[in-house]
C-alpha positions in Angstrom: 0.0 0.0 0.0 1.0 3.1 -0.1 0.4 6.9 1.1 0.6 7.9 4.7 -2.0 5.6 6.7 -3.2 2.2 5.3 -5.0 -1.2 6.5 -4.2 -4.7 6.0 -6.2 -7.4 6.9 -4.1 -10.4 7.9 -5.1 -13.7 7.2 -3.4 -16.1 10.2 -2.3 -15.2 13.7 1.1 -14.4 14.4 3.8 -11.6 14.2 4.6 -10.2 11.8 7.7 -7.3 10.3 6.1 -4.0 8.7 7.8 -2.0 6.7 7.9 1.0 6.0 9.4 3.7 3.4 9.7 7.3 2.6 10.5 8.9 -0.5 10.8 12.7 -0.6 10.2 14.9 -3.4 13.6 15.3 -3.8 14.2 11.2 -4.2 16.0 11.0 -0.6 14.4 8.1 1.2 14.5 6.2 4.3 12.6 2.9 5.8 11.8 1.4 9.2 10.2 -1.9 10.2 8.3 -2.5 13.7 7.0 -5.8 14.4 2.8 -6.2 14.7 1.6 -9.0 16.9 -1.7 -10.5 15.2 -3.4 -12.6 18.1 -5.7 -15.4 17.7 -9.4 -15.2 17.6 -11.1 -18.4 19.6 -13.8 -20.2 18.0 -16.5 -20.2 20.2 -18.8 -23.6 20.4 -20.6 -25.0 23.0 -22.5 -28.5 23.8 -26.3 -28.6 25.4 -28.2 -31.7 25.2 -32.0 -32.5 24.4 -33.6 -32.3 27.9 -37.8 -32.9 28.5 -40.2 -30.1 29.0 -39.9 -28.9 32.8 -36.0 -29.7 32.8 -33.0 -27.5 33.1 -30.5 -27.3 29.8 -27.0 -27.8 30.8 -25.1 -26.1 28.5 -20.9 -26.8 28.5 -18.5 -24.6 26.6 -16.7 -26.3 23.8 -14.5 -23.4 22.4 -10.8 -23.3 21.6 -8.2 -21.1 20.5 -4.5 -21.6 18.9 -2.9 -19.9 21.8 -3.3 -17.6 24.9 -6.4 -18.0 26.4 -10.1 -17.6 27.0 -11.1 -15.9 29.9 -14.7 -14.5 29.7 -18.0 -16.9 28.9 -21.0 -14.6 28.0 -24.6 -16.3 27.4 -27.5 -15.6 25.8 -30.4 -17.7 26.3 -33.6 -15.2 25.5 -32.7 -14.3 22.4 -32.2 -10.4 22.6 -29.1 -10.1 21.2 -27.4 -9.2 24.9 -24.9 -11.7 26.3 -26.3 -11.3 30.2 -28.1 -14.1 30.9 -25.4 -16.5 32.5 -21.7 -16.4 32.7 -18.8 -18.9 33.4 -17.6 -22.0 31.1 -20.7 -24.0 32.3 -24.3 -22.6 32.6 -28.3 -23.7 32.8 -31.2 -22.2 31.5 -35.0 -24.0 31.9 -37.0 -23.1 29.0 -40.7 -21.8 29.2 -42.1 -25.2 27.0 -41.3 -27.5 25.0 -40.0 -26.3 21.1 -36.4 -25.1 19.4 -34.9 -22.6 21.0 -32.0 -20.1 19.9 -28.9 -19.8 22.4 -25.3 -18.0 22.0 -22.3 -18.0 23.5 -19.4 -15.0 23.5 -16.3 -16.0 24.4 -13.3 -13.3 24.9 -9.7 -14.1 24.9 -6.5 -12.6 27.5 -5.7 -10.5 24.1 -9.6 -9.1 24.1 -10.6 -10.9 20.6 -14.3 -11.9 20.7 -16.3 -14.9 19.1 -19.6 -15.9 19.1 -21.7 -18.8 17.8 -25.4 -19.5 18.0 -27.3 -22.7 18.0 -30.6 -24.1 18.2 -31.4 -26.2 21.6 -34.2 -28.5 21.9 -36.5 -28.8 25.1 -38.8 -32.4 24.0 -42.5 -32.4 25.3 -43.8 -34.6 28.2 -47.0 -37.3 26.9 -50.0 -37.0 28.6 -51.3 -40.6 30.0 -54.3 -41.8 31.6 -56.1 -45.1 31.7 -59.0 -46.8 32.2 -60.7 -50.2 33.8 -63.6 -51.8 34.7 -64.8 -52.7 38.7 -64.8 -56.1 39.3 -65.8 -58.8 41.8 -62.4 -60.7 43.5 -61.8 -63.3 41.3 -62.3 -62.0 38.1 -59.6 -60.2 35.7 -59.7 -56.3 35.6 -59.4 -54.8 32.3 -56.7 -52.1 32.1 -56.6 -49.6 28.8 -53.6 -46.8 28.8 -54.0 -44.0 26.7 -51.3 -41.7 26.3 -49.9 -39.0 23.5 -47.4 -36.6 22.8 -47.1 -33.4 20.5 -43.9 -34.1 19.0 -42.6 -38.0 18.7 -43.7 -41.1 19.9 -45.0 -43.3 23.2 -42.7 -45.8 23.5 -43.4 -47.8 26.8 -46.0 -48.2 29.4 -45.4 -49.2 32.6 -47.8 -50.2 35.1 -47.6 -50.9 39.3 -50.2 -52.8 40.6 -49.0 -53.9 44.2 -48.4 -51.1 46.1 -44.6 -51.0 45.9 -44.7 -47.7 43.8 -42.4 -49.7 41.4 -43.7 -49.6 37.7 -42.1 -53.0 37.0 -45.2 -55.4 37.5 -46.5 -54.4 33.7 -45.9 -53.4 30.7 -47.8 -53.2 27.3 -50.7 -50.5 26.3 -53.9 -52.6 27.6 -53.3 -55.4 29.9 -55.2 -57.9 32.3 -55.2 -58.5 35.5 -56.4 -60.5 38.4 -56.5 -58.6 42.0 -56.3 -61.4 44.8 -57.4 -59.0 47.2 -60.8 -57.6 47.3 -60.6 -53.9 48.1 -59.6 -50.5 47.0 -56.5 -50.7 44.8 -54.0 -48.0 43.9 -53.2 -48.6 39.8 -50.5 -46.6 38.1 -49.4 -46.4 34.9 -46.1 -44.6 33.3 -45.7 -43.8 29.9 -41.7 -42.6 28.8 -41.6 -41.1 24.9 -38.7 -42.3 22.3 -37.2 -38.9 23.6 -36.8 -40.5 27.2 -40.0 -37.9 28.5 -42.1 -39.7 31.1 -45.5 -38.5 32.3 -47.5 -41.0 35.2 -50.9 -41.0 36.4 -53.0 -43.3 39.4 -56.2 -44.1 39.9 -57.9 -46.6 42.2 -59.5 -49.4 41.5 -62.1 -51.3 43.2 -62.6 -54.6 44.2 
């Protein structure tokens, strides 16, 4: 370039030996070279797993940078375009429902060079579940009919608990049949978990 003041836009990191000469009008001249550090410019990432409706997103900075360091973590988890909502290499943020969400991350190094990155985060819904049977006389075989949905994905299992335990291992299987050997009031439940790992449970009792 020439002419008193110019730019250069440098391509990698590093140092690097300016020079630079003057010419007078009467052909004289006379040249200098300084040395111009370039410093490196992180690139900013960051991990957050799928989570189910109701949960907190863990989000876990992922960023790197050639050399010095990073030493600021700046999040943005509302989507204004302001980098206040959390700070530090790890952070959480709960979601108001279920849906694809935007989330960023600026990172600054020791040398004051800034990155950022967006991504999308996903918050999965919860099923709804209920059920329903028949009364019946001791002896005779209930009839138990889940019936359960989500918005987004499928139902995948249902569990059911029918001694008391509050285990939901004595079941499994949409509609089953069972025989009670105790007449009486009986607590049923039944637990439905998604293909996304979201679980939703409901109880009713059953009589005898």
């Amino acid at each position: 370039g020439s002419g008193n003041s110019v730019t250069n836009l440098f391509s990698n990191a590093g140092t690097y030996q300016v020079g630079l000469k003057i010419i007078t009008n009467y052909n004289d001249s006379d040249s200098t070279y300084q040395s111009v550090v370039i410093n490196p410019i992180a690139t900013a990432n960051f991990f957050a797993p799928e989570v189910c409706e109701g949960n907190a997103t863990s989000f876990t900075d992922n960023s790197s940078i050639a050399s010095g360091s990073i030493v600021t973590y700046e999040w943005d988890f509302d989507n204004d375009g302001f980098y206040d909502d959390a700070t530090g290499s790890t952070a959480s943020n709960e979601f108001p429902s279920y849906g694809t969400f935007p989330a960023g991350l600026r990172v600054t190094s020791d040398s004051g060079c800034v990155s950022i990155v967006s991504k999308n985060v996903t918050v999965n819904p919860n099923p709804t579940v209920d059920f329903t049977f028949t009364e019946v006389c001791i002896g005779d075989t209930a009839s138990l009919n889940g019936t359960a949905s989500v918005a987004t994905g499928t139902v995948d299992t249902y569990e059911w608990e029918l001694n008391g335990d509050n285990q939901f291992n004595d079941s499994t299987g949409q509609s089953i049949n069972h025989e009670f050997i105790n007449w009486g009031n009986h607590l049923v439940g039944l637990k439905v978990t998604t293909n996304k790992g979201c679980m939703a449970q409901v109880s009713h009792v059953v009589t005898v």
